[in-house]
C-alpha positions in Angstrom: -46.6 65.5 104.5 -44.8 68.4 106.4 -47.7 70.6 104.5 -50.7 68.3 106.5 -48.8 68.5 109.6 -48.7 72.9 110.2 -52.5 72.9 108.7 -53.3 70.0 111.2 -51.3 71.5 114.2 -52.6 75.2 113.2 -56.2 73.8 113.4 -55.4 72.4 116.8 -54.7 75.5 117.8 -57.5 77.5 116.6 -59.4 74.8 118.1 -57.7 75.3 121.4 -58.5 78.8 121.2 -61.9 78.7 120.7 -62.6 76.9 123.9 -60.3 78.7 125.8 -62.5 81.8 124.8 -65.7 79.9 125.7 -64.6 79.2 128.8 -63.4 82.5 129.4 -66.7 83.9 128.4 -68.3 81.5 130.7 -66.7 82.7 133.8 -66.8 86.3 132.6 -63.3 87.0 131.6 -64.1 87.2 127.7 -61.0 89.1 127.1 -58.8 85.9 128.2 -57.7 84.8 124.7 -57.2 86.4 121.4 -56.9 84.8 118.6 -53.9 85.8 116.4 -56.4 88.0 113.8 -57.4 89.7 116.7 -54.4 89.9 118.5 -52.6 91.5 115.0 -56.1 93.9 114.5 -55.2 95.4 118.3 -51.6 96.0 117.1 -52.3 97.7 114.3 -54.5 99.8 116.0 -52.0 100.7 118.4 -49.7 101.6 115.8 -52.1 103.6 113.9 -52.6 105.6 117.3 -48.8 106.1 117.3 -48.8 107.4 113.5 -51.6 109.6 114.8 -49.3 111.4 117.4 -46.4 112.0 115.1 -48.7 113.4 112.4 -47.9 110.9 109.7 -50.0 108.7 107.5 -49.9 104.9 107.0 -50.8 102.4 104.3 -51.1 98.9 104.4 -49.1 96.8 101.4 -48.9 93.4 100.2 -45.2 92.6 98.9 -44.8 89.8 96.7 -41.4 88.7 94.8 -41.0 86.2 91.6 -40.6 83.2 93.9 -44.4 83.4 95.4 -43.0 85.5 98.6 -45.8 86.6 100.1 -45.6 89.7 102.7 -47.6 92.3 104.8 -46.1 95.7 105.2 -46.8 98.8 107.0 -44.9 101.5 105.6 -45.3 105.0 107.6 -44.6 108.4 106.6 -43.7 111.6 108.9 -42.1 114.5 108.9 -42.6 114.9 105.3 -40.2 118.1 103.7 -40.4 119.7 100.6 -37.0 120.9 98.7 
C-alpha cells in the first residue's frame, strides 16, 4: 500500500510540474520549473564544467549491491601521478 501511495504522490507531482511549466510558458517565463531529470541534467553539466577546469575526467556508474541497492555515481579523477 505504502508502494501505491509514493507512485501516486510522485505522479501528482509530475503532474504539478507540467502545468506549472505550461503556465510558465504561457506568460513567457519557460525557465520557471524544472523537472527533477532536468534539474539533475543541469547539475551534471555544471560539474562536468568543474572537471573541465581541474583537467580531470569523469565517468558515470551504476552501483548495485546483493540486496537490489540501486545507485548512481560520479566518480572523478585529477591530478593523476605516475610512480
Amino acid at each position: 500500500m505504502a508502494v501505491i501511495r509514493k507512485l501516486r504522490k510522485k505522479w501528482k507531482c509530475r503532474y504539478l510540474v507540467r502545468r506549472i511549466k505550461n503556465i510558465a510558458k504561457y506568460y513567457g517565463v519557460p525557465d520557471l520549473a524544472v523537472t527533477e531529470e532536468e534539474l539533475e541534467e543541469q547539475i551534471i553539466q555544471q560539474i562536468e564544467v568543474l572537471v573541465d577546469e581541474l583537467g580531470g575526467t569523469m565517468c558515470h556508474l551504476t552501483k548495485c549491491d546483493y540486496t537490489g541497492r540501486q545507485s548512481k555515481v560520479i566518480e572523478i579523477e585529477y591530478r593523476v601521478e605516475e610512480s
